[in-house]
N, C-alpha and C positions, 0 to 999 in steps of 0.2 A: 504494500500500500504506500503510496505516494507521499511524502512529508505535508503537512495544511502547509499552505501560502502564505506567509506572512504578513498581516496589513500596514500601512504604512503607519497608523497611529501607534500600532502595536512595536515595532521599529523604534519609532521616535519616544516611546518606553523604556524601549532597552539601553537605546544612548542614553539617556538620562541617568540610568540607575547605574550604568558605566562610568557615565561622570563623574556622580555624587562618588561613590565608591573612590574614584580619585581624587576628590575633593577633601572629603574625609581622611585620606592617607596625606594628603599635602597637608590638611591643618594639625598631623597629629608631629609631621616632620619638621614645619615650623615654630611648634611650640616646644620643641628640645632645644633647652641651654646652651647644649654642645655643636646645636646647626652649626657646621662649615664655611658654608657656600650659600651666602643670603639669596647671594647674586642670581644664583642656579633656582631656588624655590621661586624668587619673584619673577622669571622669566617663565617656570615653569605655570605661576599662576597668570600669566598675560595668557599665558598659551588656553587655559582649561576656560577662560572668560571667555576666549575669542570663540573654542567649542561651542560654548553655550548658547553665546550669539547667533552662530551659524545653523542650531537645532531648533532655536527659538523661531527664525526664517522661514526654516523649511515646516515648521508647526503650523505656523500662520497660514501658510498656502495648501494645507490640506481640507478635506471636504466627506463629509461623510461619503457621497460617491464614489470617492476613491478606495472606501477599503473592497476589498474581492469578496467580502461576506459580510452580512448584517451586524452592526457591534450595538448591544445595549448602551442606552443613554452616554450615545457617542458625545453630546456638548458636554455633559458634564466628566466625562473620562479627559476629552480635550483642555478645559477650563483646568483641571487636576494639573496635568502636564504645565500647562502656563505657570499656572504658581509655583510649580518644584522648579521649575526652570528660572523664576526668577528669585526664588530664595536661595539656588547656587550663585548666583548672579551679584547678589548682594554678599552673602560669605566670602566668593572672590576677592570681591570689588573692595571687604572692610580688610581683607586679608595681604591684599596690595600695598596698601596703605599702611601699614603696619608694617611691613617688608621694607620699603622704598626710602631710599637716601632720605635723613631729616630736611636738607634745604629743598627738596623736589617737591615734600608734602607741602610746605608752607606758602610756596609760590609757584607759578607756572602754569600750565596745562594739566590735567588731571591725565590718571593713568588711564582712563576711557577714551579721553580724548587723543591721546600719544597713539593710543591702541588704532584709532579710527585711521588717523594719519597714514597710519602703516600699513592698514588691512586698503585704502584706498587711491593710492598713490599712481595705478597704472590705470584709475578710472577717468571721467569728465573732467575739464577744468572748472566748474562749479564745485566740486566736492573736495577742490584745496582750498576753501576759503570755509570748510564748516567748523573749524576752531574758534576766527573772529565770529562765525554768524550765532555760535554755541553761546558766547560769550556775551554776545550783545542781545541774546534774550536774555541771560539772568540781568542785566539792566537794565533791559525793558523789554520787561512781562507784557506789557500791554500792547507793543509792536507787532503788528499783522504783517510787516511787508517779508518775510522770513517763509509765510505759509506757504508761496509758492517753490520751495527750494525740490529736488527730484527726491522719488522714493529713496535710492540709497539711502540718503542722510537721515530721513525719517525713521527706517528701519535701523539703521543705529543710535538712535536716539531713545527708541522705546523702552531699553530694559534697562530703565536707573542709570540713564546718562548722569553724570557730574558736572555742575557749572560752579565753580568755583568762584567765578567774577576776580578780581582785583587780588584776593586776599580774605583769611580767616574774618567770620565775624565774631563777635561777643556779643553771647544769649544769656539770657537768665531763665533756671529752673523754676516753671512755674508748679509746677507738684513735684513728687518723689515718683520714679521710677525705676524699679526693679528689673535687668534684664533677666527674661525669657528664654532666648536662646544665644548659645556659642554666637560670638561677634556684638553683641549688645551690651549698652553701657550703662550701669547703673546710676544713676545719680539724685542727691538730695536736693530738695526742695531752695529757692536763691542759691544753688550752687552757678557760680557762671563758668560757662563753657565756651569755647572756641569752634564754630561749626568750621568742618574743612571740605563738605560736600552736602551739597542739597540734592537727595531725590527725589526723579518723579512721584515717585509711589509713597512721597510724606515719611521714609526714614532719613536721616539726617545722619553723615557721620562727624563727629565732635568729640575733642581732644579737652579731659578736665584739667586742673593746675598740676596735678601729680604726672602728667603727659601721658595716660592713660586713654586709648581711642574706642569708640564703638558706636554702634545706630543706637538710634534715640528717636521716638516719633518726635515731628513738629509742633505736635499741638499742645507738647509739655515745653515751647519754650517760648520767651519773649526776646524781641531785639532788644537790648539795654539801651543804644541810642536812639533807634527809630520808635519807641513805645506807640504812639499815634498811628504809624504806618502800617503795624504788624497785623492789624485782621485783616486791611485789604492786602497786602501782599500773600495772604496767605490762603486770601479766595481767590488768587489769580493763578498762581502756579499749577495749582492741578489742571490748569485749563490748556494749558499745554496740548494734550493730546486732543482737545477739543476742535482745535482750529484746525488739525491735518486728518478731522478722522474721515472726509472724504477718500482720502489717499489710502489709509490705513483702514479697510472696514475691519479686517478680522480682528485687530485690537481694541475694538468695541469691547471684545470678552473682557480682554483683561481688566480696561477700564473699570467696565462694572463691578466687576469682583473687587480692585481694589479702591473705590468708591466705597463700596457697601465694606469695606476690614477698616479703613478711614474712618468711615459713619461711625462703625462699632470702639475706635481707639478714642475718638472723640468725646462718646457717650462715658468710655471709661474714663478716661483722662478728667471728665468733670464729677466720675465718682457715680456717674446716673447706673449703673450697672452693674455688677462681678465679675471677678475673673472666669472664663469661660465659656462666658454670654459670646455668642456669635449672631450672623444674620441665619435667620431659619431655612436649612437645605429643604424640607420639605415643601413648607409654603410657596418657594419662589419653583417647585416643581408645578404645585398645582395652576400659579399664576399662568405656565406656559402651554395652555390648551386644556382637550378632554384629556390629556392620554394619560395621568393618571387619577382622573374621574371614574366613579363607580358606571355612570353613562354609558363609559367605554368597556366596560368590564362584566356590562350586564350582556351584552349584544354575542351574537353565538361566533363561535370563531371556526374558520376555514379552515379544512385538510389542506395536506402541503400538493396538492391537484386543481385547492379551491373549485374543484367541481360540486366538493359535499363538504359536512360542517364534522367537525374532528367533534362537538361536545354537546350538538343537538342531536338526540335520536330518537323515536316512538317508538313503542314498545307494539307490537303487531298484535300483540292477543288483547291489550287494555284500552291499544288507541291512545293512551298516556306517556307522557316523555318518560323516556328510559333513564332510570338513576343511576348516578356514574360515580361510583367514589375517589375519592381525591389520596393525591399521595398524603396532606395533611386536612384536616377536618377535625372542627375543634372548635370548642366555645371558650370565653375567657370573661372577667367581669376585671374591671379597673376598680383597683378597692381605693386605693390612695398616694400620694406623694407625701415627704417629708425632708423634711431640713433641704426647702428650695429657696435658694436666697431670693428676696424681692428685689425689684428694681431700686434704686435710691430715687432721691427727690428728682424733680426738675423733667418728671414719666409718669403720664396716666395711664393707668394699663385698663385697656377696652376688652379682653379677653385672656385667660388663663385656661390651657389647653390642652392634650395628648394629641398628635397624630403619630398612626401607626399603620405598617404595610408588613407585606413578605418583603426577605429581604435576605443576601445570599452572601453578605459582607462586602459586595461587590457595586452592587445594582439591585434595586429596587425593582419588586417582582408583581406587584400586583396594584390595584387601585389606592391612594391613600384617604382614611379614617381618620373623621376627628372625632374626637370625645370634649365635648367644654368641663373644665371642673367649676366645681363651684368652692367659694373665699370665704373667710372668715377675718375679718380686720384681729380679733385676738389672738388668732394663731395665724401672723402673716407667713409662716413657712409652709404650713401645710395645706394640699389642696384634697377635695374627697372628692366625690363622684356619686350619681343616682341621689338626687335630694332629696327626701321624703317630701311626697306634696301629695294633695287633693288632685284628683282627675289622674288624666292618663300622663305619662312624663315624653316631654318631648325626648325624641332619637339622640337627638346633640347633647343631651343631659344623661344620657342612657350608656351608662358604662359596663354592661353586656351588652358581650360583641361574640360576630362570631368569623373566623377566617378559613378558608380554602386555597389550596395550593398545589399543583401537579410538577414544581421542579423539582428533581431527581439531585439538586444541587448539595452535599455535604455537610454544607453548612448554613443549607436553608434554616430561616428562624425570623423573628418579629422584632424590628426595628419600631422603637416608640422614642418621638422625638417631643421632648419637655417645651411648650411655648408661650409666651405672650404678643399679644397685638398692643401695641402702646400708641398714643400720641404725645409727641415734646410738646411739652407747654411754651414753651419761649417763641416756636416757627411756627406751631402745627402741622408739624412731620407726624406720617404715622408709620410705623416700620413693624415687622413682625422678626421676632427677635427667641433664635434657642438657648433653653435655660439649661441646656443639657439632653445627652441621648440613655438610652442604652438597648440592649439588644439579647434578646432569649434565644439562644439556640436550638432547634428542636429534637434534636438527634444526638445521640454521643460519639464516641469516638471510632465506635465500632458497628452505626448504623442504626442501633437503635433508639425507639423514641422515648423522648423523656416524661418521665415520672410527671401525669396530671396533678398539680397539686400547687399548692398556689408558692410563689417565688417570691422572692424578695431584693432586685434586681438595684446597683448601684449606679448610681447617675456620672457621667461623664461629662466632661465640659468639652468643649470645640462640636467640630462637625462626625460624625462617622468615618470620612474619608481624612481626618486628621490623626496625626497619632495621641495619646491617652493625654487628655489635658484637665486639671485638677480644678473644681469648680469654686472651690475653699482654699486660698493658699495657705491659709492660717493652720489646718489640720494636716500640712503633708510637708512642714519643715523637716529638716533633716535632725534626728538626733530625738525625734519624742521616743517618750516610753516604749517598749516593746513588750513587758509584761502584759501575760494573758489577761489579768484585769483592765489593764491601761488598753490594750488590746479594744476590749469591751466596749468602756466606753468612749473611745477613738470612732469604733464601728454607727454607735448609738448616733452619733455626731455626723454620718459620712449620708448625701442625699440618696433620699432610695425612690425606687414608687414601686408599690407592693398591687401583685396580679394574681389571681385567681386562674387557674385552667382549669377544664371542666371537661369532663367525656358527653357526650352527646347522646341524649336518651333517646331510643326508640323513635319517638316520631319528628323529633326535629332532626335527627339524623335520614330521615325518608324525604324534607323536603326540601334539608343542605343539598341532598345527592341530584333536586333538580336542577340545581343553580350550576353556572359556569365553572370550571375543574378552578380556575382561580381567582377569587373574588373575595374583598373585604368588606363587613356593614354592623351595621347594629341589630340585634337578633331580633329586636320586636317588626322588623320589616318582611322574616324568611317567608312566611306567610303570603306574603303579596309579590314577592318575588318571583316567589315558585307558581303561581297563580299566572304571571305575567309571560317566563316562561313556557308555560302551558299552551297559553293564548298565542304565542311566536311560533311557536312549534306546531303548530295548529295551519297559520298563515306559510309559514316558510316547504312544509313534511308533505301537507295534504291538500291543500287548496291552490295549490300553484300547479298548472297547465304539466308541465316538465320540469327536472331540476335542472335542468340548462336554463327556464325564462329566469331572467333578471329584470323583468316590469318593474315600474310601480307599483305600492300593494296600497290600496285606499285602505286606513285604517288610522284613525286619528289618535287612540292607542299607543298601537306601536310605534306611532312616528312619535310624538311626545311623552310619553311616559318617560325612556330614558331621561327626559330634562329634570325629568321632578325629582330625580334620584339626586340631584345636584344641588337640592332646594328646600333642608331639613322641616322647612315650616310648612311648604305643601303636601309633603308626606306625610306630618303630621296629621294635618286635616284631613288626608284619604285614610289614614288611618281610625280617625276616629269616627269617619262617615262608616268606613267598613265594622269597626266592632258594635256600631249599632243595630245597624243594618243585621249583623251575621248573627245576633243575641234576638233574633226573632224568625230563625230559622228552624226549623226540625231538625230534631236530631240525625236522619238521616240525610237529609239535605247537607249538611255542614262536608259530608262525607262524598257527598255527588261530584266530581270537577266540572262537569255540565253545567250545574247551579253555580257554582261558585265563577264559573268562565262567565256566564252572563250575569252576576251580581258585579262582578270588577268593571265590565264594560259599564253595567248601567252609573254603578257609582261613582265611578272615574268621572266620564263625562257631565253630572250634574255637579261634582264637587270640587272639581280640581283644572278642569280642563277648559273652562271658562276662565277660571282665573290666570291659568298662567298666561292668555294671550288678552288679559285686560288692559287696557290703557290705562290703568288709575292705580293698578299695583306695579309702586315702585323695583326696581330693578335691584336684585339681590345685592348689597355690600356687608363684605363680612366684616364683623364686628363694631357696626356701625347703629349705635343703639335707636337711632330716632329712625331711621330706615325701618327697622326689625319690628318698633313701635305701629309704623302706619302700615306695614304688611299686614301685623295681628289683627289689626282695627279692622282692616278689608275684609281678610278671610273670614272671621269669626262674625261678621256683623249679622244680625237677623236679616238685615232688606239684601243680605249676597245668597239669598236662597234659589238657585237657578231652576227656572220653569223655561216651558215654552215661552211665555208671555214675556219673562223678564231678557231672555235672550234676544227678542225683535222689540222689545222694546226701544224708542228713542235716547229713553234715560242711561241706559246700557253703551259703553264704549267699549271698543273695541280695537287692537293694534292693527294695521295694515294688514289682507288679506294674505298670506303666501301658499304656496304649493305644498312646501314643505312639513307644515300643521298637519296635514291629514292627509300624507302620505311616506309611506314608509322605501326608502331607498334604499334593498340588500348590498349592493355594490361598493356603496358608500359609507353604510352602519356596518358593515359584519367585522370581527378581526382578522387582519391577511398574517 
């Protein structure tokens, strides 16, 4: 058998991890006493910067179309890469400088710029003047006439170019900063510093009185002379890649990403948040489309022939969808979190939350779930779930859940990401922001499944695709106790969120097995699910001409229902239109799928399906309380009781007519 093809993203993985690995042996080479040959390590780091450069090039010009096989959440494996790419980039670039004759660091051309000179010399004559034109942006930030200079120059400018200008400035520390990682500079509060290089990307490298160098974000420091000039100078800088991003699209990525790690240093740097808080990887998943919408995840998915559906089937002797068990199938209840630190001042937080998916350590496997917790102002750390109340409890409040999954993947398991929706009171920014993750693996070491039984799982700070970052600095100094009692209460102290797993009884295990092999939701929904399934299988198995027609299917249903699945508050209301309804059924009836296929259609349509295409109901914003307000007002009100009469009626509005309402597109709904 043939070796797999390598794809080209997969490549530009490998050089990376090749790099790093040399990276790593040159900083362990020059941090020996006994180095020889300064000379030799600092050429050897021009050399591994200019690698970087040259991977970082060839990154930007790749395209999902290029790889030779389908790669799961190809941007964000991409985005990964950019950032490892320039965090070599920056250890380089502080490791240079650290290496490099004292009189070279204090004056001159930076080693980026010497670098450019040299990598450029056989190209345009425009691209021997990009030292002055380097030069004469960091003194004038505000100068457009630069933006037309050729890509070359831009694409060496992207990754934490250095502008030195004239000479070191003097800053002053506006807070205490602890470095983080290898190459960062710690420094106290009014200590002044000497900046020797401003980067794009808001780290700063700066030398204190002891002549000790390292990065430092910007936003912990002030110009001592310039005091007046230093906010706008320091809304201007980032704007940098602003003005060439027609030149440069693919570095939009980065932008963004290091826009939103700024946003989050900034928040810190004023104290508004904890160590470990990042921007939320899942939310800004769901921001980009259905594709990880339940929507997409209800809808039947295609054999690898797409002539027929891999996980819709009828069962010939009952006429009823054939139930297909899943490699995992599982119920779970979110019982609680603990010791989640809260936002600080200067943050309203609009929502405290769990989303949660399948998940393979790698790539996110299936639709993503939220759960909202519900606060308690006296115990600001901890959040619970399922609030005891009168009536039925809404889904988003409904912390039984249930999830489905057919990857074969090892280390398949349940990714639950800690979050808040906030607005800054100072701008009214509103950002969505991880309070931490953590991740159940389902399976052990030797394949089998783990013990249902409820867990007690530890919060981690950063992203999933980051390595283990401490949410509490305070609890993970070096040198605490190590005694089993200190042990103890160290643990008591560390954040957890405690889950419940559950085996699945008898009959909500018959109508998990009708639902899609992978699919995540709230369990008070399986019911209308599987119902709804029914009703698709129905349209898609037996009423279609041949299963080659790919028509139209008129069915107002199946074309809209998936919506509602995305719209926790009109599910709610079919939900509670359906248990009225179904509490006046005979016992035998409850059991018919005939009855129950025409109670869904009829109750849909009077309860749900007017509303979602009304002109008067506001358009879903999450976590946007005075939105969520007038939605409830609509949907519950007595005069939204849909009849014939109220449907032609004048008083009734309605959104613009479209096709797509009341018809269902296989081609373009099903999963490929």
């Amino acid at each position: 058998m043939p070796p797999k093809r390598r794809g080209p993203l997969q490549t530009v993985q490998r050089e990376t991890d090749d790099i790093k690995r040399k990276v790593d042996a040159l900083v362990q080479q020059a941090a020996k006493p006994d180095a020889s040959d300064r000379t030799e390590t600092f050429e050897r780091c021009k050399e591994l910067k200019r690698a970087v450069e040259e991977i970082m090039k060839t990154l930007k010009k790749l395209s999902k179309a290029d790889e030779p096989a389908p790669v799961g959440n190809y941007d964000q494996c991409k985005r990964d890469e950019e950032k490892r790419l320039l965090t070599l980039h920056e250890r380089l670039q502080s490791l240079a400088f650290q290496l490099q004759p004292q009189d070279d660091e204090m004056a001159g051309p930076s080693s980026s710029q010497t670098e450019q000179e040299s990598d450029e010399e056989n190209s345009d004559e425009k691209d021997e003047s990009s030292e002055d034109e380097d030069a004469e942006e960091e003194v004038h930030d505000d100068d457009d006439d630069d933006d037309d200079d050729d890509d070359s120059d831009d694409e060496d400018t992207e990754i934490g170019q250095t502008a030195t200008g004239q000479g070191p400035v003097s800053y002053v520390a506006l807070s205490a900063f602890t470095g983080e990682e290898e190459g960062d500079l710690s420094i106290q509060k009014g200590e002044v510093l000497k900046v020797l290089s401003k980067n794009k990307d808001g780290w700063w490298l700066a030398q204190n009185s002891n002549g000790q160098k390292g990065l430092v974000p910007k936003t912990f420091l002030k110009d001592s002379e310039r005091e007046n000039e230093d906010e706008g100078e320091s809304e201007q800088e980032p704007e940098e890649s602003d003005i060439k991003s027609s030149k440069t699209s693919n570095w939009n990525t980065i932008r963004k990403a290091v826009t939103e790690i700024d946003a989050t240093d900034v928040l810190s740097a004023m104290g508004a948040i904890p160590p470990g808080f990042r921007p939320s990887t899942l939310s800004r998943l769901l921001e980009e489309g259905t594709s990880y919408r339940a929507s997409h995840f209800i809808q039947p998915k295609l054999s690898q022939s797409q002539l027929s559906f891999k996980d819709l089937h009828m069962d010939p002797d009952t006429g009823k969808v054939h139930g297909r068990p899943s490699r995992v199938s599982l119920t779970l209840t979110l019982w609680s979190c603990r010791m989640i630190p809260p936002p600080g001042v200067g943050l309203q937080v609009l929502s405290r939350h769990v989303r949660l998916c399948a998940f393979n350590g790698t790539q996110v496997l299936s639709n993503i779930h939220t759960v909202r917790a519900t606060y308690n102002p006296k115990s600001p750390k901890t959040w619970s779930f399922s609030p005891r109340m009168t009536g039925m409890l809404p889904c988003l409040l409904d912390g039984d859940c249930f999830l489905r999954c057919d990857s074969e993947s090892p280390d398949l398991g349940i990714l639950f990401e800690l979050g808040v929706t906030y607005i800054r009171n100072s701008t009214g920014e509103r950002g969505d922001l991880s309070c931490g993750w953590a991740f159940l693996k389902l399976f052990d070491e030797s394949g089998a499944p783990i013990a249902l039984r409820t867990q007690e799982l530890t919060i981690h700070g950063g992203t999933p695709f980051e390595r283990d970052t401490d949410m509490d600095t305070t609890s993970t100094k070096r040198g605490y106790p190590t005694g089993v009692f200190q042990q103890m209460l160290l643990s008591r102290k560390m954040p957890k969120l405690v889950v419940k797993l559950k085996s699945v009884n008898t009959r909500s295990r018959l109508l998990l097995n009708l639902l899609p092999d992978t699919i995540v939701g709230s369990l008070s929904t399986v019911h209308l699910l599987a119902t709804y399934r029914q009703i698709l299988a129905d349209a898609l198995l037996l009423d279609r001409v041949t299963m080659c027609n790919a028509d139209l299917i008129c069915s107002s249903v199946l074309a809209s229902f998936p919506d509602v699945l995305d719209q926790p508050d009109l599910m709610d209301a079919f939900r509670k239109s359906w248990t009225e309804s179904e509490s006046n059924l005979r016992r035998s009836d409850k059991r018919d799928i005939s009855v129950l296929k025409q109670m869904f259609v009829s109750i849909y349509m009077a309860s749900v399906f007017q509303l979602l295409y009304s002109a008067e109901m506001p358009t879903p914003c999450w976590a946007d309380e005075e939105v969520e307000s007038q939605r409830a007002r609509i949907i519950y009100s007595p005069s939204q009781k849909i009849t014939v009469e109220t449907i032609l009626s004048s008083q009734c509005s309605h959104q613009a007519f479209d096709i797509t309402q009341v018809t269902y597109d296989l081609i373009s709904r099903a999963q490929h």
